[in-house]
C-alpha positions, 0 to 999 in steps of 0.5 A, spaced: 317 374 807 313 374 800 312 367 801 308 367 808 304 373 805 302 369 798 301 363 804 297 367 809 292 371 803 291 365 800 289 360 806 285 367 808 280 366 801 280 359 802 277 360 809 272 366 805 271 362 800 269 355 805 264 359 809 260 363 803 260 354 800 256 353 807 252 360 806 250 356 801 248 351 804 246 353 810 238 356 810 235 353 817 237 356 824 237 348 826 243 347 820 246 354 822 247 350 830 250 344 826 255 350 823 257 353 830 253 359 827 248 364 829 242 365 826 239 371 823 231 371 824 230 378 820 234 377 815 234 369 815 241 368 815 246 364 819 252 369 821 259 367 824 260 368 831 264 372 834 269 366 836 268 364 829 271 371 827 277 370 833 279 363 830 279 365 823 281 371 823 288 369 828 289 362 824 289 365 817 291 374 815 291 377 822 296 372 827 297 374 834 303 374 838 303 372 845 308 373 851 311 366 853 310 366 860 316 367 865 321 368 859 322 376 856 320 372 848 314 373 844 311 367 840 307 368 833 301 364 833 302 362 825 300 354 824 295 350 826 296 343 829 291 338 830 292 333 836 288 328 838 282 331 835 282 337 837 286 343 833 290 347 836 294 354 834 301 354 835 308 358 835 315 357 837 321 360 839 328 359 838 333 362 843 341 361 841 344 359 847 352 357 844 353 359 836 356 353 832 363 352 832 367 348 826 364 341 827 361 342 834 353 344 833 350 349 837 346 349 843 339 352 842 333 353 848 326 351 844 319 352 845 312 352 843 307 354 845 299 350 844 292 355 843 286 351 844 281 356 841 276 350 842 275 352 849 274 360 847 270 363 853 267 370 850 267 375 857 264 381 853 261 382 847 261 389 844 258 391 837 264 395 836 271 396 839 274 391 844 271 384 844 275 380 851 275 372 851 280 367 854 281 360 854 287 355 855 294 354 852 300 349 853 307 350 853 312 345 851 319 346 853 325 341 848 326 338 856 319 336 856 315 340 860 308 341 859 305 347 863 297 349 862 296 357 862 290 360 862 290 365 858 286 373 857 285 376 850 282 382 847 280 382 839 279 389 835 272 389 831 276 394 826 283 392 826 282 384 827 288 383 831 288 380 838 292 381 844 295 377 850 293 380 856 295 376 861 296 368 864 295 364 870 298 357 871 294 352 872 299 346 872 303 342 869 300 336 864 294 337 867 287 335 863 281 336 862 281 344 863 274 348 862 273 355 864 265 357 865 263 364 866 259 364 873 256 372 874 263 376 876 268 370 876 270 365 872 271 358 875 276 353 871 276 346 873 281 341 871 284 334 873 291 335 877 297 330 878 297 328 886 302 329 890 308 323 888 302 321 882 306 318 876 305 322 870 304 316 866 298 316 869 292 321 868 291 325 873 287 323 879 285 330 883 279 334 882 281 341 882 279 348 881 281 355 881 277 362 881 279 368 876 276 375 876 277 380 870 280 387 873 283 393 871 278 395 865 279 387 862 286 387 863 289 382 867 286 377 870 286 376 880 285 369 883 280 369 888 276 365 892 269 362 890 264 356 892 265 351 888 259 351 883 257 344 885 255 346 892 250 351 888 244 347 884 240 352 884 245 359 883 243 363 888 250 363 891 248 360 897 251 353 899 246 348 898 248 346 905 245 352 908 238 349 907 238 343 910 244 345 916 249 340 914 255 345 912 262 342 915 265 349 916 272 346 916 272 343 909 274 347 903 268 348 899 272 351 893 273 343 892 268 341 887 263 336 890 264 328 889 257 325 888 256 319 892 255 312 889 
């Protein structure tokens, strides 16, 4: 335990010593973009984001634990791992199945589980209290199967800690997820495997689902939107509407396939 306290306190100065070097450095709103940061014009200095506090603070002195979907275990988020270019926080959890025996070796049920904080969504930001965000984690079972959530989180400003609140499936081995914040709803686009498509392939369905955030910020309802794609202008009203081509049995949650 002393061990994982000296290991968390040190990686958490080098995080503070990293960003003070870059402080340094750092003396240009255009150099403070580069950095992921935000650009203080009174006091002509580049400050952490929100999302950067959130990354830093769950990586190094302040992990969070979060609650493995359709199992009762709750995973601590304490490493990070780096996967075709994109870190990742990690967490796994061992449950004993059969104690080993003489010579026979246990049986074990194993898990982790994969938060992309690179896609982060901050949903509110507040000077102080509660700070509401989501983004995308995997879940990865020793038998292989890779399921993609959507996951709801909160971030104390004071205390620093961040808590799951909730998740949604997406699918399993599904790509290319992103979430974008549109007015009252979050629509999450991804790439999902058609019916009788071979995993070793890359997902060829173009797919999308809508989120509201209900219950004070606390748990997440699927609902049904228009796809943005049918929407350019943002005025809620599918472009269809102006030119009188709007097919009324076609699902318009669908996003829209540009013509070639």
């Amino acid at each position: 335990m002393h061990k994982l306290i000296n290991r968390i306190a040190i990686i958490a100065l080098i995080v503070i010593a990293g960003w003070y070097f870059l402080q340094s450095k750092i003396n240009s709103p255009v150099e403070c973009e580069k950095a992921a940061g935000v650009w203080n014009e009174n006091a002509e200095t580049c400050e952490q984001s929100t999302a950067q506090k959130i990354y830093e603070d769950i990586s190094s002195a302040y992990p969070m634990t979060m609650d493995y979907p359709e199992t009762d275990f709750e995973v601590s988020i304490d490493k990070i791992e780096k996967i075709n270019e994109i870190h990742y926080l990690r967490g796994h959890y061992e449950k004993v199945l059969q104690e080993p025996q003489g010579e026979k070796e246990g049986i074990y049920e194993r898990a982790s589980l994969y938060l992309n904080m690179s896609k982060m969504v901050i949903l509110n930001e507040p000077e102080s209290g509660l700070v509401h965000y989501t983004a995308p984690f995997i879940t990865n079972t020793a038998g292989g199967a890779v399921y993609v959530y959507v996951g709801l989180f909160s971030y104390d400003m004071k205390s620093h800690q961040s808590e799951h609140l909730d998740s949604v499936l997406l699918g399993e081995r599904v790509r290319r997820e992103n979430i974008t914040q549109i007015k009252d709803h979050l629509q999450v686009d991804f790439r999902s495997y058609a019916e009788k498509q071979d995993f070793l392939e890359f997902p060829s369905e173009t797919s999308a689902i809508y989120l509201k955030v209900v219950n004070d910020f606390s748990k997440f309802e699927q609902v049904q939107r228009m796809h943005s794609s049918w929407d350019e202008n943002s005025d809620g009203i599918n472009d269809c509407e102006s030119d009188g081509s709007c097919d009324h049995t076609f699902d318009y949650t669908l996003p829209r396939i540009e013509e070639i």
